[in-house]
Every structure is written in structure tokens, then in C-alpha cells.
N, C-alpha and C positions, 0 to 999 in steps of 0.2 A: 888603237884604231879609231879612225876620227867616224861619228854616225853619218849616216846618211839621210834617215828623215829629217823633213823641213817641220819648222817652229809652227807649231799651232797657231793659227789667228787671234789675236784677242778680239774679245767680245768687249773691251771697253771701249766707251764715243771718245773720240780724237779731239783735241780740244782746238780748234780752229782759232793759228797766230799767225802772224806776219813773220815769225821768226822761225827761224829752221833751226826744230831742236837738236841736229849733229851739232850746232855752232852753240845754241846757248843752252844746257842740260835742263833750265827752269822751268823751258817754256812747252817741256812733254808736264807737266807738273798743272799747266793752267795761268802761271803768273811769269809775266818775264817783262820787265819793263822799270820803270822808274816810276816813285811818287813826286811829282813836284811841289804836292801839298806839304807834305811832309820835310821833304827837303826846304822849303819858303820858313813852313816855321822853325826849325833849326836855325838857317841862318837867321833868323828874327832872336831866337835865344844867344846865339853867339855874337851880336850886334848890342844886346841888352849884357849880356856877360862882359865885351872889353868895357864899356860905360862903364857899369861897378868895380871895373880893376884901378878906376881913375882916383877911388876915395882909400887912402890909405895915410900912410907917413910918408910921402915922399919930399925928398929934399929940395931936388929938382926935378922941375918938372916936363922935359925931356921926352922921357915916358909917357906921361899923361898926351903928348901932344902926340905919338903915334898912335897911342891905344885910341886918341879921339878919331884922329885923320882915316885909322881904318875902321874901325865903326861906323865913320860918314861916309866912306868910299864902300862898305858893304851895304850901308842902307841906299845910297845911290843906285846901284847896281839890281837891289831887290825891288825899287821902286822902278826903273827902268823894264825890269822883266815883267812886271806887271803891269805895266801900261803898252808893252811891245804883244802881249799874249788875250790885251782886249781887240787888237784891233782884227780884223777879218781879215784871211790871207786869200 
């Protein structure tokens, strides 16, 4: 037999998001969002990481020329986003 009293109220503060926690479970928690710092240095390490895949035994060098082209086309993209995020919307 299903109850019929209703849930006690909680007595904890609601943490006031822009996100509706039915949709993202994080953001009854307080945190719901993205780091972009974190994210920036990542891809700054993954940009430093194809570089050092350039120094090896390779025969041809083939590889070395994608591993650069997208190193330059990520550091592109990270410098783009940080000149696109000074400017005032």
C-alpha cells in the first residue's frame, strides 16, 4: 500500500543555478558547469604532448608532419579562444 504523507521539507539552502537539477543531477550538489581553465591547460599539455611525439626514430617523416600540423592547428584554436573571450560581448 503506497503512503500517503507528504516528504518533509528540507531544511537545507537551495543552491541558486541557472540549471534545472531534473536535467543535470550536479547542479542540486552546487557545481554544474565547465572549467574552462582547466580545460585551456589540458589542451596546452596535449599541444606540448604531440610536439614530444616528433623526437623519436622515425624513418619518414610523414608523422612528424601531422603530429606538427595538429599541434599548430590546436595552438591556433586555443589562441583564437583566448583573444575571442577578452573581448566584451
Amino acid at each position: 500500500m503506497a503512503a500517503t504523507d507528504l516528504d518533509k521539507a528540507s531544511t537545507e539552502r537551495a543552491v541558486a543555478t541557472s540549471v534545472d537539477p531534473a536535467e543535470v543531477p550536479s547542479a542540486a550538489w552546487g557545481w554544474s558547469g565547465e572549467s574552462r581553465k582547466a580545460a585551456r591547460i589540458a589542451a596546452w599539455v596535449v599541444v606540448v604532448a604531440l610536439l614530444g611525439m616528433t623526437i623519436g626514430n622515425h624513418q619518414g617523416h610523414i608523422e612528424d608532419i601531422f603530429l606538427v600540423g595538429l599541434a599548430g592547428l590546436m595552438a591556433l584554436l586555443l589562441v583564437v579562444d583566448s583573444l575571442t573571450q577578452r573581448v566584451p560581448k
